[in-house]
C-alpha positions as protocol buffer text, in pm:
chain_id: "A"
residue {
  index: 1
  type: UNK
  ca { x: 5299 y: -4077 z: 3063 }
}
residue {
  index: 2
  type: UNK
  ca { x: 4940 y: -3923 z: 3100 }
}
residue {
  index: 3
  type: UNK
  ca { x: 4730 y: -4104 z: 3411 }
}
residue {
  index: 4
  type: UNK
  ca { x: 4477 y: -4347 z: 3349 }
}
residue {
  index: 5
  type: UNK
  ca { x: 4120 y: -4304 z: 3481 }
}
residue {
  index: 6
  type: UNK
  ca { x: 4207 y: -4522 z: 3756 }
}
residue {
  index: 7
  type: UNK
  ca { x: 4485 y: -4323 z: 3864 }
}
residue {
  index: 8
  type: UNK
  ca { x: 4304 y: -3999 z: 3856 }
}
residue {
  index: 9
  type: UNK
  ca { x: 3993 y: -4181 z: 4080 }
}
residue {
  index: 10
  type: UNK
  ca { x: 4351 y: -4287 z: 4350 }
}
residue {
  index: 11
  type: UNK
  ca { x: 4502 y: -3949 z: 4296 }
}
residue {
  index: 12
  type: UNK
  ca { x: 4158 y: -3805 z: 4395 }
}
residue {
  index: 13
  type: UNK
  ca { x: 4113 y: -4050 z: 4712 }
}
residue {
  index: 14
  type: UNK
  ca { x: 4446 y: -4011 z: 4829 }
}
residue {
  index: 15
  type: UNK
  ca { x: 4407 y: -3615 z: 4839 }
}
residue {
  index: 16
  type: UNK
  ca { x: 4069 y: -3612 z: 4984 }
}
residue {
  index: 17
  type: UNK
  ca { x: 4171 y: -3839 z: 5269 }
}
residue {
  index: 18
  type: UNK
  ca { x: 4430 y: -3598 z: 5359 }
}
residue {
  index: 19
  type: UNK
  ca { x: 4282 y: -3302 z: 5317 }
}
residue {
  index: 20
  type: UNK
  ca { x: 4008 y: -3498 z: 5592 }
}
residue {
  index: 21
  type: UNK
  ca { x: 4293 y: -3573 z: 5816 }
}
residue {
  index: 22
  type: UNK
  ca { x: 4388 y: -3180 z: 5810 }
}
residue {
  index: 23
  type: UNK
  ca { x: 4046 y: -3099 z: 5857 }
}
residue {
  index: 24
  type: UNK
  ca { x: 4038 y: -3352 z: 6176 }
}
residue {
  index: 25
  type: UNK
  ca { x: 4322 y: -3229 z: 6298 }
}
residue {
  index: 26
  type: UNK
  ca { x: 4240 y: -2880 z: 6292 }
}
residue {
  index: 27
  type: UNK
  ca { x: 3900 y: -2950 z: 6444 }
}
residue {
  index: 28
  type: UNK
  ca { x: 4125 y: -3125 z: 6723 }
}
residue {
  index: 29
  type: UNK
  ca { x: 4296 y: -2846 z: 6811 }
}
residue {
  index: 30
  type: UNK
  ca { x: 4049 y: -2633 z: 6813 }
}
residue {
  index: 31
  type: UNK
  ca { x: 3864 y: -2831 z: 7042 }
}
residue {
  index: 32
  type: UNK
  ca { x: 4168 y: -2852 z: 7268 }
}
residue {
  index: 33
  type: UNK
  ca { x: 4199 y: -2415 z: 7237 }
}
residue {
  index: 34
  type: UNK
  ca { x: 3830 y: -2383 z: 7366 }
}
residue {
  index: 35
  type: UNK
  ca { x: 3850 y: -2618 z: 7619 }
}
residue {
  index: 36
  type: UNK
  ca { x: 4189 y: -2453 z: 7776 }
}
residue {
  index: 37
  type: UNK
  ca { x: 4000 y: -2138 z: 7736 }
}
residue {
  index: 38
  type: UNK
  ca { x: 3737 y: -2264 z: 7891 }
}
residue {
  index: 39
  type: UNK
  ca { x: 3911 y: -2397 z: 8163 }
}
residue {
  index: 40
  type: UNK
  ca { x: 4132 y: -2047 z: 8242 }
}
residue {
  index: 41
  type: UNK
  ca { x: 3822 y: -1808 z: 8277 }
}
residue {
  index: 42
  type: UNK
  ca { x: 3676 y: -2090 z: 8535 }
}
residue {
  index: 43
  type: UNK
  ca { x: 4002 y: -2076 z: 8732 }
}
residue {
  index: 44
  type: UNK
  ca { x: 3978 y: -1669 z: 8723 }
}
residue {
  index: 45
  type: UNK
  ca { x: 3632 y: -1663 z: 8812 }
}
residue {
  index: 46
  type: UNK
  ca { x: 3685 y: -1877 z: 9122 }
}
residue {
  index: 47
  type: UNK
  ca { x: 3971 y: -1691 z: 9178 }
}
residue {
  index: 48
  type: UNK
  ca { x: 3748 y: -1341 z: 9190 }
}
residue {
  index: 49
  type: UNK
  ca { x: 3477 y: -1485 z: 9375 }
}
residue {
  index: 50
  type: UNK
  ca { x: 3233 y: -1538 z: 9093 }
}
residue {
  index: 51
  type: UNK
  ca { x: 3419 y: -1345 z: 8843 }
}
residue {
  index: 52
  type: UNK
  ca { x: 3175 y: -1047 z: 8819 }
}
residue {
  index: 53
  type: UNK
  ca { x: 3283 y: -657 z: 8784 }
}
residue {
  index: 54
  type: UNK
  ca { x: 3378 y: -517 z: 9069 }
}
residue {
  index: 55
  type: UNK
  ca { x: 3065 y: -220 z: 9057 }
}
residue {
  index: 56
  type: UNK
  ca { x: 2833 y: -459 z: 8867 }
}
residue {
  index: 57
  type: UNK
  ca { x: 2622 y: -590 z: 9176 }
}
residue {
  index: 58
  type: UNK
  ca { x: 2665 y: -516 z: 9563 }
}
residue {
  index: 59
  type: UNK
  ca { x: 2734 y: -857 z: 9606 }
}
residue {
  index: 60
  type: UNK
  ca { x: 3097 y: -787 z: 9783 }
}
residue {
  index: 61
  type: UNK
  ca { x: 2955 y: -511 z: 10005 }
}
residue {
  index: 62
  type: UNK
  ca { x: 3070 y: -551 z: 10354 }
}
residue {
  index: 63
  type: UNK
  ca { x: 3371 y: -771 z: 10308 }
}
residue {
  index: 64
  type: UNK
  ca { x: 3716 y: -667 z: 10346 }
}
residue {
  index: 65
  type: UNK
  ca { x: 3885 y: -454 z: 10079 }
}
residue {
  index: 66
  type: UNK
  ca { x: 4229 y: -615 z: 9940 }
}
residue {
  index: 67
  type: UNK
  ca { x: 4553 y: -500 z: 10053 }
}
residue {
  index: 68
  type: UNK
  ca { x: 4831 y: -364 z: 9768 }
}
residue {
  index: 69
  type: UNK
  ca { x: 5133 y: -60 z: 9710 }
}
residue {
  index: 70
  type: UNK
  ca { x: 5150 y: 103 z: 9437 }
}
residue {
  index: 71
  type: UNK
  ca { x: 5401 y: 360 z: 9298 }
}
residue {
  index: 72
  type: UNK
  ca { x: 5307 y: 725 z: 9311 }
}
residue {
  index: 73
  type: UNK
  ca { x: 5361 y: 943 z: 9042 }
}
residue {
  index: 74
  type: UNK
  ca { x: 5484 y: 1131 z: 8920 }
}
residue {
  index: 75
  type: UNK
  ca { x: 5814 y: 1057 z: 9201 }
}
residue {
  index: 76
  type: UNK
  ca { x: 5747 y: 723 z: 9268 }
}
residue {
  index: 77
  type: UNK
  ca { x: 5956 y: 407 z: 9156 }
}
residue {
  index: 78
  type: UNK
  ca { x: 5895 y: 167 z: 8849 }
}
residue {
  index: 79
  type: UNK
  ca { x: 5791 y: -94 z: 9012 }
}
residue {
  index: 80
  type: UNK
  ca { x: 5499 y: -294 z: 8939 }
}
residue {
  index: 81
  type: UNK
  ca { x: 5214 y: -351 z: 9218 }
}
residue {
  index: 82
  type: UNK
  ca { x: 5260 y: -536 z: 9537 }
}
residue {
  index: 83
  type: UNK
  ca { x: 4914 y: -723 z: 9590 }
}
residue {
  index: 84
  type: UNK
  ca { x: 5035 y: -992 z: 9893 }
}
residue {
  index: 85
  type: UNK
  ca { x: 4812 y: -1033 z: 10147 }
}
residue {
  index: 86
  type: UNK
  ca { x: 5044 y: -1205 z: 10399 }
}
residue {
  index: 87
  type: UNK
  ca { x: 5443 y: -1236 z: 10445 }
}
residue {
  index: 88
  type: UNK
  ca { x: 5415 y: -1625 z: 10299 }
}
residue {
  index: 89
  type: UNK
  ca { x: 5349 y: -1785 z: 10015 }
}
residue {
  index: 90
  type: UNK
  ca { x: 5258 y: -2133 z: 10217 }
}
residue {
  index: 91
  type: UNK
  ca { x: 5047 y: -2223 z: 10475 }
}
residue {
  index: 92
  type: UNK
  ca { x: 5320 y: -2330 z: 10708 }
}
residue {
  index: 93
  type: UNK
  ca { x: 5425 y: -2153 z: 11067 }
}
residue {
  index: 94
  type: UNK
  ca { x: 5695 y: -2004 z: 11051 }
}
residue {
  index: 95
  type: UNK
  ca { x: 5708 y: -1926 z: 10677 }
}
residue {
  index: 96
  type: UNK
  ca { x: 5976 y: -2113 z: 10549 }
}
residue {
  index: 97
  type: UNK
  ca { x: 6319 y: -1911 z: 10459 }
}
residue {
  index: 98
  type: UNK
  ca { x: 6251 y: -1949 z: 10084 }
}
residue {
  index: 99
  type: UNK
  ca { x: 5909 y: -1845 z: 10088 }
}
residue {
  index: 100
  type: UNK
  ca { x: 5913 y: -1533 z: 10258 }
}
residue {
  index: 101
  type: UNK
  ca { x: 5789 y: -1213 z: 10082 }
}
residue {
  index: 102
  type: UNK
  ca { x: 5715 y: -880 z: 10170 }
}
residue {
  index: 103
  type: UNK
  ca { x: 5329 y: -833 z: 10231 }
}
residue {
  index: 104
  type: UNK
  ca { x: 5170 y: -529 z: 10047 }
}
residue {
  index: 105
  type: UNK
  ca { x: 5126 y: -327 z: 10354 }
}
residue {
  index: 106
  type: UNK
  ca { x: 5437 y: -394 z: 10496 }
}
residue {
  index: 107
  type: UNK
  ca { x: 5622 y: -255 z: 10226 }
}
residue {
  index: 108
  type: UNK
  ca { x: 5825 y: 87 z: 10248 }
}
residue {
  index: 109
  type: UNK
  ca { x: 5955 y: 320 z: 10089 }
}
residue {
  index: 110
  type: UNK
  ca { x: 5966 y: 665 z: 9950 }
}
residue {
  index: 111
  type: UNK
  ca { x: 5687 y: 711 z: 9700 }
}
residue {
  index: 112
  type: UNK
  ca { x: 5490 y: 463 z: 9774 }
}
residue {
  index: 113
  type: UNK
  ca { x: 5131 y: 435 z: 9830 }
}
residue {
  index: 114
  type: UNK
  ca { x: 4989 y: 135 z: 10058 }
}
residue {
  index: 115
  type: UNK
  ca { x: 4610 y: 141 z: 10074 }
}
residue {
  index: 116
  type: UNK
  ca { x: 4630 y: 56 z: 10460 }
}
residue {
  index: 117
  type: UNK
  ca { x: 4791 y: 386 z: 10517 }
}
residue {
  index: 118
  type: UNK
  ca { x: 4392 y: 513 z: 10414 }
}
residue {
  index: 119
  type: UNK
  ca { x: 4184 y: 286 z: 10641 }
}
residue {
  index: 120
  type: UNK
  ca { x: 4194 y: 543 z: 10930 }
}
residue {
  index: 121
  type: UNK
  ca { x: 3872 y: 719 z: 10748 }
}
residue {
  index: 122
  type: UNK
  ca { x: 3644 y: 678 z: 10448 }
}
residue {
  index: 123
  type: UNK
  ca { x: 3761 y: 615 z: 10129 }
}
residue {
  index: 124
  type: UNK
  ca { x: 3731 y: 678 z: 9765 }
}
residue {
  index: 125
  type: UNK
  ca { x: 3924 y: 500 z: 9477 }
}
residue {
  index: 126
  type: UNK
  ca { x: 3911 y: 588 z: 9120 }
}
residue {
  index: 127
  type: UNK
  ca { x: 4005 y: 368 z: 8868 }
}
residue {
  index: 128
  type: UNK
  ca { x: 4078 y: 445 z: 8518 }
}
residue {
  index: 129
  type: UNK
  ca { x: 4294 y: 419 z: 8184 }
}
residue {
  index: 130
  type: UNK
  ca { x: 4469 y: 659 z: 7964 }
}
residue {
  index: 131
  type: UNK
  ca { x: 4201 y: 535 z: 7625 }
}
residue {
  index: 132
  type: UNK
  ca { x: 3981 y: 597 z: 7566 }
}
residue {
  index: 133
  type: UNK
  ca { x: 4029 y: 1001 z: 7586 }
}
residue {
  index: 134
  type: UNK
  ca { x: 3694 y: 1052 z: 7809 }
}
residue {
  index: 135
  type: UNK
  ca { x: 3896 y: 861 z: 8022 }
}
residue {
  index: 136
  type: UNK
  ca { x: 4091 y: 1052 z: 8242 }
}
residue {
  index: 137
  type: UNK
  ca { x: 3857 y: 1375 z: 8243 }
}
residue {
  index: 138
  type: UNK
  ca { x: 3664 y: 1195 z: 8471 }
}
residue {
  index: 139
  type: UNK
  ca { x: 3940 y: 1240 z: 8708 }
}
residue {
  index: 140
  type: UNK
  ca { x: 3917 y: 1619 z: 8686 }
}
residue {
  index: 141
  type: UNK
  ca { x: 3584 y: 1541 z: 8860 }
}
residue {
  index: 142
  type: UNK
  ca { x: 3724 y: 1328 z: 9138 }
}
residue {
  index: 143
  type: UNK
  ca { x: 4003 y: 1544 z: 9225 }
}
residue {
  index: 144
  type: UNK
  ca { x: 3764 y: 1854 z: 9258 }
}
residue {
  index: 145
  type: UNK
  ca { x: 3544 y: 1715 z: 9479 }
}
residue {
  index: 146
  type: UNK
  ca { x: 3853 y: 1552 z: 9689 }
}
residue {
  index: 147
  type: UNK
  ca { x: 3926 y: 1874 z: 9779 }
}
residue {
  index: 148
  type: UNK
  ca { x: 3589 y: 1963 z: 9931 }
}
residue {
  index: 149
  type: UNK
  ca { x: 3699 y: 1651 z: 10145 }
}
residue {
  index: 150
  type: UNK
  ca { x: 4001 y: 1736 z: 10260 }
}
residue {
  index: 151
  type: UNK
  ca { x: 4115 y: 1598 z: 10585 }
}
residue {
  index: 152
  type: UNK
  ca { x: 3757 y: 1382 z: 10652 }
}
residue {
  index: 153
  type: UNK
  ca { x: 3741 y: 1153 z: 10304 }
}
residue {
  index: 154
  type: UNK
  ca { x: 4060 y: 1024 z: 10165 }
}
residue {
  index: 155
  type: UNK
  ca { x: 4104 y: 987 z: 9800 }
}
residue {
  index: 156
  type: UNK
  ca { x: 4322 y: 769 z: 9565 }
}
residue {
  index: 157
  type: UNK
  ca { x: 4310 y: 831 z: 9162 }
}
residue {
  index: 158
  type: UNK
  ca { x: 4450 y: 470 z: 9015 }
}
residue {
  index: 159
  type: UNK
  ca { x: 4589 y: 462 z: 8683 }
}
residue {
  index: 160
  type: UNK
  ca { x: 4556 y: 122 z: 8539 }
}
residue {
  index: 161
  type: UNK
  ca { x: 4857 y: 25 z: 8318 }
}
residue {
  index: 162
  type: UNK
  ca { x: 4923 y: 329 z: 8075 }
}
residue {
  index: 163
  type: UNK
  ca { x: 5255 y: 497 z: 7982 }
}
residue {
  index: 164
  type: UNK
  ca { x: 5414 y: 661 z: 8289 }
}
residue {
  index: 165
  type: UNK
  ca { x: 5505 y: 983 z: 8068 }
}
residue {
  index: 166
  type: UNK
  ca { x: 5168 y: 987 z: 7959 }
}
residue {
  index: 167
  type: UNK
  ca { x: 5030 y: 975 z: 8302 }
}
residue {
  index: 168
  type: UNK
  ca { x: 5263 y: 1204 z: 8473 }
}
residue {
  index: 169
  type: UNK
  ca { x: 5143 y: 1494 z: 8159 }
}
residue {
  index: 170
  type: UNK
  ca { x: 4790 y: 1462 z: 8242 }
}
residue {
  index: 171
  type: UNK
  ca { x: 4867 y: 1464 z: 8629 }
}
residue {
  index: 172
  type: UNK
  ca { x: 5077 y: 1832 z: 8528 }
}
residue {
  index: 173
  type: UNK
  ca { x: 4853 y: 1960 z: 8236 }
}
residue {
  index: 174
  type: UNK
  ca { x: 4481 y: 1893 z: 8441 }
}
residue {
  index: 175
  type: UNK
  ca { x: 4677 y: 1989 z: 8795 }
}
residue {
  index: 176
  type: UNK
  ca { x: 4520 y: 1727 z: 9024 }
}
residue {
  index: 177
  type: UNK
  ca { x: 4645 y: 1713 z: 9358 }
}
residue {
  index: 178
  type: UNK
  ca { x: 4485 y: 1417 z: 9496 }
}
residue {
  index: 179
  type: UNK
  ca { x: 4713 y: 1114 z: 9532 }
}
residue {
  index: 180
  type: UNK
  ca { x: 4762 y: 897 z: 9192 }
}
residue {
  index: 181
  type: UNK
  ca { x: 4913 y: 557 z: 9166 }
}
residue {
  index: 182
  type: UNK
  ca { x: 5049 y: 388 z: 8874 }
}
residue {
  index: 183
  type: UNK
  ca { x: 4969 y: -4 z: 8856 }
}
residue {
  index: 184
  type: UNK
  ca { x: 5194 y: -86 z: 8608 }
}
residue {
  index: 185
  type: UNK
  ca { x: 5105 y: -430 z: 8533 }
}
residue {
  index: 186
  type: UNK
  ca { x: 4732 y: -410 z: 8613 }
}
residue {
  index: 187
  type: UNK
  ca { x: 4778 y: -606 z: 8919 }
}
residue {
  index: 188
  type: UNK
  ca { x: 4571 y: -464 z: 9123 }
}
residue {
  index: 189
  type: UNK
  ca { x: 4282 y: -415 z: 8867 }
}
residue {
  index: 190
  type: UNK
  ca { x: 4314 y: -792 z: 8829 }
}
residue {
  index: 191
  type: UNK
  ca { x: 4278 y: -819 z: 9180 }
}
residue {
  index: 192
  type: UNK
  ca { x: 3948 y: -588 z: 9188 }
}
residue {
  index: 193
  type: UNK
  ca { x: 3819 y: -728 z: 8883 }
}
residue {
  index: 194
  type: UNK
  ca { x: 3795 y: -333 z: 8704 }
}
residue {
  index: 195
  type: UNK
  ca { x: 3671 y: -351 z: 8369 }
}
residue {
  index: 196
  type: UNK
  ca { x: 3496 y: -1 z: 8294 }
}
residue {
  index: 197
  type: UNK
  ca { x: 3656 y: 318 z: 8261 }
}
residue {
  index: 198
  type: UNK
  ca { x: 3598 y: 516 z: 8563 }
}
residue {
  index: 199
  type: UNK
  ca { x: 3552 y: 202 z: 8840 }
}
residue {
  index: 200
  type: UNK
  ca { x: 3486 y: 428 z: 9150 }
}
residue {
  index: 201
  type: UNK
  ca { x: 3505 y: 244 z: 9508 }
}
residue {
  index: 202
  type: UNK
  ca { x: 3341 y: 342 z: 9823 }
}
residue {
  index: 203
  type: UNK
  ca { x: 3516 y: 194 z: 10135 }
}
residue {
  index: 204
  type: UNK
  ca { x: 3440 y: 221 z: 10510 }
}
residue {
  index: 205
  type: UNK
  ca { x: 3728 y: 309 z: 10786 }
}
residue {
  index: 206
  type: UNK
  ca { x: 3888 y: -6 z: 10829 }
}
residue {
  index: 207
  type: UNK
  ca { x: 3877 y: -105 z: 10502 }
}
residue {
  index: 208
  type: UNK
  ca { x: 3525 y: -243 z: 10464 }
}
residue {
  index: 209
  type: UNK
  ca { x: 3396 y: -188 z: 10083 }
}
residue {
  index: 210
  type: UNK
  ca { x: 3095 y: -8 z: 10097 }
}
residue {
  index: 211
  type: UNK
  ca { x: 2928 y: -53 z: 9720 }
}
residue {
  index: 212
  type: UNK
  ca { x: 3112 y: 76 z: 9413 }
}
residue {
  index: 213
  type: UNK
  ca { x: 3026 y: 242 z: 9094 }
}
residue {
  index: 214
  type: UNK
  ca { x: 3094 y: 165 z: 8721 }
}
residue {
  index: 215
  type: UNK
  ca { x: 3075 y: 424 z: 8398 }
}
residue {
  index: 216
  type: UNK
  ca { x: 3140 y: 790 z: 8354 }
}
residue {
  index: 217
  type: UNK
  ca { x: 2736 y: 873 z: 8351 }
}
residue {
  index: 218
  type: UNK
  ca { x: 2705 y: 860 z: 8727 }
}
residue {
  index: 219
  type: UNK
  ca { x: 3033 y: 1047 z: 8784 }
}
residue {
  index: 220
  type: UNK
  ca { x: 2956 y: 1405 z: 8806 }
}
residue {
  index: 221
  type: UNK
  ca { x: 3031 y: 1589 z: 9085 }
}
residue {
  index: 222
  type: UNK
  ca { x: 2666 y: 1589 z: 9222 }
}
residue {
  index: 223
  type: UNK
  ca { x: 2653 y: 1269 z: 9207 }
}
residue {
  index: 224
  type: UNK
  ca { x: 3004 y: 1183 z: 9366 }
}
residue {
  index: 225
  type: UNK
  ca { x: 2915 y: 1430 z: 9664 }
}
residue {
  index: 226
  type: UNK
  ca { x: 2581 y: 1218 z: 9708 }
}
residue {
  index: 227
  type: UNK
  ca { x: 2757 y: 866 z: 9758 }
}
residue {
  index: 228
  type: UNK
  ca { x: 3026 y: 1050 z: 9960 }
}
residue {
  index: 229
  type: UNK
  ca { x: 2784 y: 1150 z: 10205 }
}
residue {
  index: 230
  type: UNK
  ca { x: 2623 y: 853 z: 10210 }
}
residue {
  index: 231
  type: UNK
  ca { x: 2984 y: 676 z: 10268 }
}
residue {
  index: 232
  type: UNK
  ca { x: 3004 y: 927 z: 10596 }
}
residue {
  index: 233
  type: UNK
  ca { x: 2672 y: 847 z: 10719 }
}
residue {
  index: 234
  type: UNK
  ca { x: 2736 y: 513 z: 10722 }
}
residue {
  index: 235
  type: UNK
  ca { x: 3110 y: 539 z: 10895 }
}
residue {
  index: 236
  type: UNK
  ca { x: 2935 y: 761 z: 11155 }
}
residue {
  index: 237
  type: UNK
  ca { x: 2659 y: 431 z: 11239 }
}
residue {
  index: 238
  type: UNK
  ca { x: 2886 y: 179 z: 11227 }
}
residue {
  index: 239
  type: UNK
  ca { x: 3111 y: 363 z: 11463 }
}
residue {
  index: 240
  type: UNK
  ca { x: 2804 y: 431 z: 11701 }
}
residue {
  index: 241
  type: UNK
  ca { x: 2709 y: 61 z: 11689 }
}
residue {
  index: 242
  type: UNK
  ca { x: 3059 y: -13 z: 11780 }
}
residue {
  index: 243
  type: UNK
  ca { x: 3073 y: 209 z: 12101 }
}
């Protein structure tokens, strides 16, 4: 039976009220996805003291550099990064049995790399990633002038994530010899708040960040050799002001 006018004018109502319901709905949720998203980058900025790059602004200079162990490569295990900064995950004394964990320095092992084991003298740490492919060149430049170091600077190369096989080629092919750890589940870049491709940080005996540096444009080896003398300078006049 064909539909009256009337029908056609309910037919018509019916559909558009639903079709605002899906609209309302969707708007809903929507609202609900920015808000959560909203909400998450708050929590990680608080959680990285103000969120910023690590290299964007000096604003960390001077503080205490974050502990972790990494694996080596190309012998070390496949185990992501161990960023704990303590043996507890609660505030209570003792820890309590079920809440013990292995701090990042405390952890052993062979083929493992703790950053503690480089507080002894200044330090440099790359970070980088496998893409894009000006990438890891820029490690060619750090592991050259590491070697000029040898024995007064320490040096750590950091790959962040990456295929292993990938990384231990270029460590073979390019034939750097500095130390290079593999954070497998970007742990420790989390933890530093790396977001450019190289992320170069300059850190103080003890463990005492000095400033850092973001972008491959800065990174030649002039330019590496200038903030690594700087780095010494300053070592040598904090350890005079300490005497």
């Amino acid at each position: 039976m064909a539909a009256g006018p009337d029908d056609d004018e309910e037919g018509g109502g019916a559909g558009e009220r639903e079709r605002l319901r899906a609209t309302s709905r969707y708007s809903l949720w929507v609202g609900v996805a920015f808000l959560i998203v909203v909400i998450v980058a708050g929590l990680n900025a608080f959680r990285s003291n103000e969120g910023g790059l690590l290299g964007a602004d000096d604003a960390e200079a001077g503080t205490p550099l974050a502990e972790f162990a990494l694996s080596a490569l190309p012998d070390g295990p496949d185990n992501d990064a161990n960023v704990f900064q303590d043996d507890c995950g609660s505030s209570e004394k003792p820890c309590p049995a079920d809440e013990q964990r292995t701090a990042a320095c405390e952890v052993e092992g062979e083929g493992v790399i703790r950053v503690c084991d480089f507080f002894d003298r200044p330090l440099v740490i790359s970070f980088w990633f496998t893409s894009p492919a000006d990438c890891p060149p820029t490690q060619d430049v750090v592991n050259r002038v590491a070697g000029e170091y040898e024995g007064e600077v320490g040096f750590l190369s950091i790959a962040v994530r990456g295929d292993r096989a990938e990384i231990e080629r270029l460590i073979e092919e390019r034939g750097w010899t500095l130390p290079v750890g593999w954070d497998r589940d970007g742990a420790i870049s989390n933890l530093y708040r790396v977001g450019v491709c190289p992320t170069v940080a300059f850190v103080l005996p003890g463990g005492i960040l000095s400033t850092a540096q973001i972008g491959s444009d800065d990174l030649t080896a002039d330019g590496l050799r200038g903030a690594i003398e700087e780095l010494i300078s300053e070592s040598a006049r904090r350890r005079r002001a300490t005497r």
